[in-house]
Every structure is written in structure tokens, then in C-alpha cells.
LUMVEX-741198 format. One record per residue: residue in three letters; x negated, y, z of N, C-alpha, C in turn. Coordinates in pm, whole numbers, padded with zeros to 5 digits, always signed. Layout:
N
ALAXYZXYZXYZ;...
END
This chain:
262
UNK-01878-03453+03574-01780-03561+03587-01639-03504+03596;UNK-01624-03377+03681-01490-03330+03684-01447-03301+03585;UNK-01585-03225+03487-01479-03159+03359-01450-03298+03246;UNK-01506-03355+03258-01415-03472+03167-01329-03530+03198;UNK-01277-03578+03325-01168-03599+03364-01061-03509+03368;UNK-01113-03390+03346-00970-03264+03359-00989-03262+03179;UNK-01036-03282+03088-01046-03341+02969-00939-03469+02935;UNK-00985-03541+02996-00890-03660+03015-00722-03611+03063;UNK-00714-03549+03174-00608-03519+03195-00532-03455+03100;UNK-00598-03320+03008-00576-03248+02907-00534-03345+02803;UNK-00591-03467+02763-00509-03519+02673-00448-03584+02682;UNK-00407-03656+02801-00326-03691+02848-00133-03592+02817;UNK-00167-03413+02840-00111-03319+02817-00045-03354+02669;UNK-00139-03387+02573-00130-03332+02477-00064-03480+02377;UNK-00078-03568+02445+00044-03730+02433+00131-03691+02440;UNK+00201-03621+02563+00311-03582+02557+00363-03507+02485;UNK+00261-03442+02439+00340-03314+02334+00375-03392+02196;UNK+00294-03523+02187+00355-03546+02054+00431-03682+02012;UNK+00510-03688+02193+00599-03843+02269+00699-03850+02136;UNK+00752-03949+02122+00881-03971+02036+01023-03931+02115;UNK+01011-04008+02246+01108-03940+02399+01049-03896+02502;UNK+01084-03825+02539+00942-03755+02667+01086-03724+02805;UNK+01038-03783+02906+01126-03723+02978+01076-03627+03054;UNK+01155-03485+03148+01097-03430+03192+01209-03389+03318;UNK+01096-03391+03440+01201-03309+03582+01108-03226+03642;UNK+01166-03197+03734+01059-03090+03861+01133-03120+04018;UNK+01009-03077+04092+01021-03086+04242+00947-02966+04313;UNK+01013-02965+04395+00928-02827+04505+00799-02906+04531;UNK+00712-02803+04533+00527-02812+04605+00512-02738+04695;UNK+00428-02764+04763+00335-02669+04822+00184-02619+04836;UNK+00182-02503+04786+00019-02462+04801-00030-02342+04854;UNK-00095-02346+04932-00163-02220+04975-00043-02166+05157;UNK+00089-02266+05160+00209-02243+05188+00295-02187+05185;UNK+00261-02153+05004+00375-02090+04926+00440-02205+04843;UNK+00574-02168+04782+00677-02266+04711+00595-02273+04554;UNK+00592-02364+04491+00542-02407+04428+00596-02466+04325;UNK+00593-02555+04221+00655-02696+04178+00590-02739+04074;UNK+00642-02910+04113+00528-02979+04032+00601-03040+03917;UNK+00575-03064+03784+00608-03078+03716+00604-03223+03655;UNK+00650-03328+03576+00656-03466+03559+00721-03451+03438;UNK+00600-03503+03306+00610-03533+03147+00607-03636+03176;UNK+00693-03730+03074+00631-03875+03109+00753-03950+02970;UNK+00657-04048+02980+00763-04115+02863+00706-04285+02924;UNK+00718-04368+02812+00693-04472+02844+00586-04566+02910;UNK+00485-04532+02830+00329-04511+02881+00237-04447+02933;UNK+00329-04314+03022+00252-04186+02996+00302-04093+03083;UNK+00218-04036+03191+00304-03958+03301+00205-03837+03297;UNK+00226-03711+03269+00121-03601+03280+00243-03531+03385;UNK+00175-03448+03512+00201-03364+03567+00125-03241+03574;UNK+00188-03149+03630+00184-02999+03642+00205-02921+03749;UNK+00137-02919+03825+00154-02784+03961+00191-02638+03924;UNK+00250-02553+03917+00278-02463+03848+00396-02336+03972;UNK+00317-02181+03963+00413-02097+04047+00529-02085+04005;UNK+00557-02098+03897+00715-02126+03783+00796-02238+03781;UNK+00906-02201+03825+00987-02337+03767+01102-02317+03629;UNK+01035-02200+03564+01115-02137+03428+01073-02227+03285;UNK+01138-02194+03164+01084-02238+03107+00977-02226+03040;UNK+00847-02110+03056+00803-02114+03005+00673-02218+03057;UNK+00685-02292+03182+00612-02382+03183+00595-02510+03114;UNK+00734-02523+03062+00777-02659+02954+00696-02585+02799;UNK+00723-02473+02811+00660-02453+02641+00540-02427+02641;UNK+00457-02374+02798+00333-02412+02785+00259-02582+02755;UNK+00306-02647+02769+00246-02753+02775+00338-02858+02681;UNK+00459-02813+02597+00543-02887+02459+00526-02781+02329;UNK+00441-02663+02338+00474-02603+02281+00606-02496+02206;UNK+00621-02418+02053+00743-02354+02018+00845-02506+02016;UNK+00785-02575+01985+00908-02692+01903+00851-02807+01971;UNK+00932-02904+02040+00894-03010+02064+00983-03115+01937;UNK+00873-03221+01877+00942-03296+01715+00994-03423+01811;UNK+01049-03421+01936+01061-03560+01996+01205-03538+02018;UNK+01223-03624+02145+01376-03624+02221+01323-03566+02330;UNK+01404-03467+02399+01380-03424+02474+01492-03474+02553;UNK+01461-03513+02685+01531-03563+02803+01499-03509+02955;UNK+01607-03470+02988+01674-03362+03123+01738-03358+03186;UNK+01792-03268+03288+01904-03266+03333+01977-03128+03301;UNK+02064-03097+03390+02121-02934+03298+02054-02806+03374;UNK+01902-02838+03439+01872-02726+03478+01880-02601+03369;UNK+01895-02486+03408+01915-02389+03307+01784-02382+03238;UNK+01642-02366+03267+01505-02353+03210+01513-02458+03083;UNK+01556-02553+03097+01598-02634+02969+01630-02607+02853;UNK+01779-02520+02857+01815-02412+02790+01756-02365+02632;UNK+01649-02371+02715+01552-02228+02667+01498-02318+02559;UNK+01430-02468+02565+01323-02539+02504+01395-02595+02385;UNK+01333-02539+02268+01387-02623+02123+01304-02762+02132;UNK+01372-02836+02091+01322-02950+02026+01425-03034+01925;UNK+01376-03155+01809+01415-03154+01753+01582-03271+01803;UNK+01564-03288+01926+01687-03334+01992+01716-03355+02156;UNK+01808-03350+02191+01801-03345+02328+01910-03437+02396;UNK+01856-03516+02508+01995-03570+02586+01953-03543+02747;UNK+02081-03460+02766+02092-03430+02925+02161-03561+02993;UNK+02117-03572+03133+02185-03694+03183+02303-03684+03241;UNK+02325-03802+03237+02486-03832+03240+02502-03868+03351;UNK+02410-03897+03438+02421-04013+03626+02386-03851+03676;UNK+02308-03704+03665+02370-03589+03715+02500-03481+03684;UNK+02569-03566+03612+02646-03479+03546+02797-03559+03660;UNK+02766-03745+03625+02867-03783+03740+02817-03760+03913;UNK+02764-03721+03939+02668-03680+04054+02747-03571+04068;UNK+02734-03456+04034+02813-03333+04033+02990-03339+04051;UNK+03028-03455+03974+03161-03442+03976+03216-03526+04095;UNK+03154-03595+04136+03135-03639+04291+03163-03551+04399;UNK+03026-03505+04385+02980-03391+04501+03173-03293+04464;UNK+03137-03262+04381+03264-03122+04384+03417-03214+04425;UNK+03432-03293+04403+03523-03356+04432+03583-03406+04553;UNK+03463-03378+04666+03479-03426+04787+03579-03294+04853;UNK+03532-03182+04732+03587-03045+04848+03693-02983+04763;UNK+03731-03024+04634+03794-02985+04534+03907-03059+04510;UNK+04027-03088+04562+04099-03185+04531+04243-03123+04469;UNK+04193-03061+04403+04352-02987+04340+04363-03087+04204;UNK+04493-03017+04149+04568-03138+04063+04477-03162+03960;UNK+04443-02995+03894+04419-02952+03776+04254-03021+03777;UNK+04168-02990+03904+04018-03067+03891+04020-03204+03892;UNK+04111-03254+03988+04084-03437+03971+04144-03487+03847;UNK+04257-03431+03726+04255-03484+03604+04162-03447+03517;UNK+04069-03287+03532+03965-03327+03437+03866-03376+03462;UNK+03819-03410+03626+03712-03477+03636+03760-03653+03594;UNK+03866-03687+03597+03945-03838+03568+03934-03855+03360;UNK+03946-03783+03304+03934-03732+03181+03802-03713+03138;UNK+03713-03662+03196+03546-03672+03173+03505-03768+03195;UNK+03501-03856+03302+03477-03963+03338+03475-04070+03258;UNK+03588-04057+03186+03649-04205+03153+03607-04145+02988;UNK+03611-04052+02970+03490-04006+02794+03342-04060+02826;UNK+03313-04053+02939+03134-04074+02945+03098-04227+02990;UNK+03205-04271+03044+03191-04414+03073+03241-04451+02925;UNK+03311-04454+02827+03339-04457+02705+03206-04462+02607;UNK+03157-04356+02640+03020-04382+02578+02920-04441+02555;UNK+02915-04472+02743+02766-04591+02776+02823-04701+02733;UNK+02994-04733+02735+02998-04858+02646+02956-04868+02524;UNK+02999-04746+02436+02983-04786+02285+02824-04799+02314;UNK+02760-04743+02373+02585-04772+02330+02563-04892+02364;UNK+02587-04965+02462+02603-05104+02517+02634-05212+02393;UNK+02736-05171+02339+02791-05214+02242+02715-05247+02098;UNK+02633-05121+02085+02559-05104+01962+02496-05241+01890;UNK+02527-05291+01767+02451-05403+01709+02585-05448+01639;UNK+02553-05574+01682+02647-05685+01633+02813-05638+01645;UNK+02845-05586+01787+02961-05529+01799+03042-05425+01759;UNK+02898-05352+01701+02997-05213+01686+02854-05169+01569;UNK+02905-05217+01446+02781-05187+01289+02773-04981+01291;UNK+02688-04997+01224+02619-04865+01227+02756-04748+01129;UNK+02804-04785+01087+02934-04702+00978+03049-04706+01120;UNK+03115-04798+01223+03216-04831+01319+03112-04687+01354;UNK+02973-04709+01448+02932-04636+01572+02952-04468+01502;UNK+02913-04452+01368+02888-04295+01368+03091-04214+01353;UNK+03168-04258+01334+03318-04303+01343+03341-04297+01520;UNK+03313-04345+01604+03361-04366+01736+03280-04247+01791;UNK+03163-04205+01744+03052-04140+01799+03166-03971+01759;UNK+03148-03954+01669+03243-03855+01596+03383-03808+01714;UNK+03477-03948+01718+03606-03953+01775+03559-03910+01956;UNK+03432-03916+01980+03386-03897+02127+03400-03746+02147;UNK+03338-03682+02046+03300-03526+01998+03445-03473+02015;UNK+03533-03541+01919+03673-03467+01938+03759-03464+02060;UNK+03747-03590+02124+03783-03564+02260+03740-03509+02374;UNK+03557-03457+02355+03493-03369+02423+03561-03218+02401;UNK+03543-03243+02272+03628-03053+02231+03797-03060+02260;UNK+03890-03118+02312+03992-03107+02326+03944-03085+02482;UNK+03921-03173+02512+03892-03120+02702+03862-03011+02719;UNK+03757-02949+02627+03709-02817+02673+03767-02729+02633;UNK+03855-02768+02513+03948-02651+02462+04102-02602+02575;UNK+04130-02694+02639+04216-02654+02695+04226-02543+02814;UNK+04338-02500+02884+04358-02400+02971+04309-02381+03106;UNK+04215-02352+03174+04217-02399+03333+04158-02277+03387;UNK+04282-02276+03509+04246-02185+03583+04177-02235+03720;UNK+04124-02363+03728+04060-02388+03883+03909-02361+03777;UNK+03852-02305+03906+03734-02242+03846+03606-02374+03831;UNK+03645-02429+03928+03483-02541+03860+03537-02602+03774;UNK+03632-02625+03701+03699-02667+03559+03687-02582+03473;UNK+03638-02425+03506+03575-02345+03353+03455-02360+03389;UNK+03410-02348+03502+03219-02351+03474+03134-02496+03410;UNK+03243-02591+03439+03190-02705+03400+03232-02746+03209;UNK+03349-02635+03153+03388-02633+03017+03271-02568+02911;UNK+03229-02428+03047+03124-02413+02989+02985-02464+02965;UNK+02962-02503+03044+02868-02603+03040+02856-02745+02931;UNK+02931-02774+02932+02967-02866+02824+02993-02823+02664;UNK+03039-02707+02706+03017-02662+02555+02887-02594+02480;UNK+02821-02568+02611+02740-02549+02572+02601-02647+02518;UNK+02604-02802+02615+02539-02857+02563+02608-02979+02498;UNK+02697-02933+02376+02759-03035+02336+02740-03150+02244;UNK+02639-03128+02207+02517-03138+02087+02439-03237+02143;UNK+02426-03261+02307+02328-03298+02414+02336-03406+02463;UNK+02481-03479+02498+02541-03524+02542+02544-03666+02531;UNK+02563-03697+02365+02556-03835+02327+02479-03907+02214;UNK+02329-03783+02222+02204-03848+02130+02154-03979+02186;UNK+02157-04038+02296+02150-04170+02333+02238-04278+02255;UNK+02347-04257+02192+02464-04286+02141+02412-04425+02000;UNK+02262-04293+01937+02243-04290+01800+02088-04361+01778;UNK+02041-04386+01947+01905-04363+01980+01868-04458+02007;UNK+01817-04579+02003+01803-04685+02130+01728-04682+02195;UNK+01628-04639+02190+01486-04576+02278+01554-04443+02385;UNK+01674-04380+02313+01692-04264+02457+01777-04351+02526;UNK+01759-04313+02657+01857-04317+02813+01970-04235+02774;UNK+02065-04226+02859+02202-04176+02886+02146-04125+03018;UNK+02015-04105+03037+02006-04066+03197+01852-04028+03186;UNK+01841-03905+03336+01678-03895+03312+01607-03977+03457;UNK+01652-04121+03480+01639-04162+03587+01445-04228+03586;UNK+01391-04216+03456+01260-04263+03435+01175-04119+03509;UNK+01170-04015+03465+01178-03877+03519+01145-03927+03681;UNK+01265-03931+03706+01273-03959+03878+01193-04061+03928;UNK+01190-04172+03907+01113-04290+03947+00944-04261+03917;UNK+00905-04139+03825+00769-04108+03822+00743-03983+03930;UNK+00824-03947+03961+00784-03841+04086+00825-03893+04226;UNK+00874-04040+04227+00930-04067+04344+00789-04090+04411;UNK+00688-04132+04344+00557-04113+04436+00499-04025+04522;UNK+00481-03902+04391+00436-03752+04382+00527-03725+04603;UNK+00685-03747+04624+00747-03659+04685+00720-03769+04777;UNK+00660-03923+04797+00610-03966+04902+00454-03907+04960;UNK+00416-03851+04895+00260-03785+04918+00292-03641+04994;UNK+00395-03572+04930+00406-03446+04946+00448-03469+05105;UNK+00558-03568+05127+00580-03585+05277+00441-03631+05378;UNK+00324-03725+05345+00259-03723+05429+00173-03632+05416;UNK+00115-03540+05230-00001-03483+05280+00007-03333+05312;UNK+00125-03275+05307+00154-03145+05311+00110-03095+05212;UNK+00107-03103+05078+00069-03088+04920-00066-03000+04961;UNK-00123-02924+04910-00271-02873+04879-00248-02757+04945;UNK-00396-02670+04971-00410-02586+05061-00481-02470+04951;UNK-00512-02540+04884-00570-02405+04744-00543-02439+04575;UNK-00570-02344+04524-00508-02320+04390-00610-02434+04307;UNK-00714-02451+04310-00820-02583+04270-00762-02709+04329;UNK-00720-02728+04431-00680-02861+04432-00554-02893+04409;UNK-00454-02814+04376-00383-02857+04323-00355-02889+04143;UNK-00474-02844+04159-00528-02848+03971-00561-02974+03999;UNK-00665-03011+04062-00746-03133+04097-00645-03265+04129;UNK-00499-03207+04218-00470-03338+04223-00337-03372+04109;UNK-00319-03268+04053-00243-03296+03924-00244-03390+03814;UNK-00408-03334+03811-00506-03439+03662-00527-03572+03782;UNK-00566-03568+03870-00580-03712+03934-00450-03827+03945;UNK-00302-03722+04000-00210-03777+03957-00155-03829+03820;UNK-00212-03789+03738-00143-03834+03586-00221-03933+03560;UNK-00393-03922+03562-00451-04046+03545-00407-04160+03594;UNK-00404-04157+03707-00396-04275+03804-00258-04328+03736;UNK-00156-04263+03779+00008-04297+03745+00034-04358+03600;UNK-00087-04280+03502-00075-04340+03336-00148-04511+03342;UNK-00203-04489+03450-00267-04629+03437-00215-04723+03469;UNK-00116-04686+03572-00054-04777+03612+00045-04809+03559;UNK+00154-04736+03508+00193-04784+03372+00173-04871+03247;UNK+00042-04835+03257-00020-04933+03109-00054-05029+03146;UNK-00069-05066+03333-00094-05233+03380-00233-05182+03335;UNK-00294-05100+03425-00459-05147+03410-00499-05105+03529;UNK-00651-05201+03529-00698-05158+03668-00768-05039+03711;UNK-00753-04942+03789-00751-04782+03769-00875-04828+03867;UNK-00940-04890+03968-01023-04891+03975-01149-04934+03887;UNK-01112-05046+03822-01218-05125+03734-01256-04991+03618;UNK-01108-04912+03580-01099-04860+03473-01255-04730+03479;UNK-01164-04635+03582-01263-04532+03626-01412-04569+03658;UNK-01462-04691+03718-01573-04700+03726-01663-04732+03603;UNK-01549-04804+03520-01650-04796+03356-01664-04693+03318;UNK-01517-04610+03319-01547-04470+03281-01688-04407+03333;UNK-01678-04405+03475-01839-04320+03539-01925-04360+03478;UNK-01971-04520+03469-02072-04551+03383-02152-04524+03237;UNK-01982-04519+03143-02008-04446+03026-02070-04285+03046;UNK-02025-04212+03171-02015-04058+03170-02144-04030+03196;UNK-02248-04102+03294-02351-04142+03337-02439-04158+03256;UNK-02399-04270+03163-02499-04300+02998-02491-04148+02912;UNK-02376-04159+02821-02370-04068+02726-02309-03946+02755;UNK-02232-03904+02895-02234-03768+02932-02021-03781+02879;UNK-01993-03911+02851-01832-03912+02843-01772-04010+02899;UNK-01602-04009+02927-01598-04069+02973-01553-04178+02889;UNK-01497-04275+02896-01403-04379+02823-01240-04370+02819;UNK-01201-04322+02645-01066-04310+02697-00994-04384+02754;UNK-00833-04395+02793-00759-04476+02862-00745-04572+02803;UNK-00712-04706+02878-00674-04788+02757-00476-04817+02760;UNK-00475-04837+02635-00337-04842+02590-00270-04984+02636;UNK-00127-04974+02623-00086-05122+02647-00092-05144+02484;UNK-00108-05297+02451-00135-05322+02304+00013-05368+02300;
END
């Protein structure tokens, strides 16, 4: 019974690998009461997690493979970096998060006009996507989308000597490409806030159960977490579901795949 459900979980894995948008985050674990982290694929219908001693990237390319053919959606952890796919959007609600936070302790001239100047480019943006359709035809959006790019590269092109105004130039230039595939997308976010709301469970458990005590159960409650969480997503009954499943596994030795939302 276990190994078909860690079967199940496995393809569960392997949905994700071939999502159209897949979002992805991480959180500290604990196992054995060493640091840990758990990992959260997930797209619309579909939440696979990962317990894992790594929080690098080669845990994302274990389980997306060399090339992911989707959207890939993040935040600017550096392990990100690393993962090709055939597009990417980092979020924009940690990027104003950051300019927040630094702002509380940063109040020189030169940081509060480019954080006032970024701001008002990225709120610029979520309008035009807002906008997208009737208001703003597909020839206007790739034109405004363009004129966004140039005022990203003038910001970053310019002079600054307060230092979280170069680390943050670099950063941006580096994922500049990243920024406003939501723009072009209607299925991507401007944010990886779906990400978050699928582990907001995961980090209510971790507070009451003190995460796992061995390297098997945190295997065990990984695949149990993705089942359960995919089901609930798809609006099905995870009890009714699993017990047909046992029944089938019982008869013919499998289980019953998940069922889909139609």
C-alpha cells in the first residue's frame, strides 16, 4: 500500500514537471533535529512537496529537471538563479517587501528616490496587466511593455553611490528578463503569493508537530502532504477518495489515480 502511494506521490512529482506555471518556495524543517527544508511545487491543481538537506538548486532540478518548458515562478532567492526554464517571473509583493524593510533604516536622499522610482515602474505594471483586453489591445501592450524595459534600464543605468541602490541595480539587472512575463501572461501572477498560501499549512504543522524525527518519515509525510493538499485543491473528498483507492489496491494490487477537476 505504501509503495503505491509514494507512486502516487511520484506522479504527482512528475505534473509538475510538465505544469504550464508552476510556482515554487521553501521553508525551514526539521528532522532528526537537524535544519532541513521543505519544498512546495504547486500550480493550480497541484501541490507536490519535498523534504530535502538542500536548500540549493540542485533540488529544483532534481525534481524540474535540465529545462523546465513552463513559467517558472519565485522569488529572488539566489538557488533560482541557477534553474533554466523556458520563462520566469520573480515576485513583485517580495521585491516591494524589501524596499519597505530597507527603508525603515535607509532614509538618505539618493535611496528614497530610487526606491520612489521603482515603485511607481512596478505599480505601472500591475496596471497595464489589469488593463490588458479591451483597454490596452495586444500591439498598445507589447509598445508599453517595451517602454517599461526602457525605464527599468535607465534606473539601473544610472550613478549610485548608497550601497543598497547598487545591490538592488544589480539585482535587477540581473533578472531583467524576469520581471514583467506576467505582463504578456494571463495565467502568470506578478507575485509568488499561491507558493505561500500552499505551505501556510505545511508551517502550521511544523509549529504543533515538531516536523519528523527520522529520514522515512519525512519521506512519508511529504508524499502524504501532496496527496492530501492536491485533493483538496481539486475539491475532492480525500477521505471518500483514498478509501476507494484502498479498495482498488486490495482488488487489483493499484491504486486509483487522482481525480481531476473537470
Amino acid at each position: 500500500m505504501w509503495l503505491t502511494m509514494k507512486d502516487t506521490g511520484e506522479q504527482l512529482g512528475s505534473e509538475a514537471r510538465t505544469s504550464k506555471v508552476l510556482h515554487v518556495d521553501e521553508t525551514g524543517w526539521r528532522v532528526v533535529g537537524r535544519t532541513w527544508w521543505l519544498w512546495c511545487f504547486t500550480g493550480t491543481h497541484l501541490a507536490y512537496y519535498l523534504i530535502a538537506r538542500c536548500r540549493g538548486s540542485p533540488v529544483v532540478a532534481r525534481v524540474l529537471g535540465k529545462m523546465f518548458a513552463g513559467t517558472f515562478v519565485c522569488d529572488f532567492f539566489g538557488a533560482y538563479n541557477l534553474i533554466c526554464a523556458a520563462a520566469k517571473q520573480r515576485c513583485l509583493v517580495h521585491l516591494f517587501r524589501e524596499l519597505h524593510k530597507v527603508l525603515e533604516r535607509n532614509t538618505s536622499a539618493q535611496w528614497t528616490a530610487f526606491c520612489k522610482r521603482l515603485k511607481r515602474l512596478l505599480h505601472d505594471a500591475m496596471r497595464l496587466c489589469e488593463g490588458r483586453g479591451k483597454r490596452c489591445p495586444p500591439p498598445s501592450l507589447k509598445k508599453r511593455k517595451t517602454l517599461l524595459h526602457t525605464r527599468l534600464d535607465e534606473l539601473c543605468a544610472a550613478t549610485y553611490k548608497d550601497p543598497d541602490c547598487r545591490r538592488r541595480v544589480k539585482r535587477l539587472s540581473m533578472c531583467r528578463e524576469e520581471l514583467f512575463t506576467f505582463v504578456d501572461h494571463q495565467s502568470v501572477p506578478p507575485d509568488n503569493n499561491h507558493a505561500e498560501r500552499q505551505l501556510r499549512p505545511a508551517v502550521i504543522m511544523r509549529k504543533n508537530s515538531y516536523c519528523n524525527r527520522s529520514e522515512h518519515g519525512a519521506e512519508t509525510q511529504a508524499t502524504l502532504m501532496s496527496i492530501f493538499r492536491t485533493l483538496h485543491m481539486r475539491n475532492a473528498n480525500a477521505v471518500e477518495t483514498l478509501c476507494a483507492s484502498l479498495r482498488s489496491c486490495i482488488a487489483s494490487g493499484n491504486l486509483l489515480p487522482l481525480p481531476f477537476p473537470s
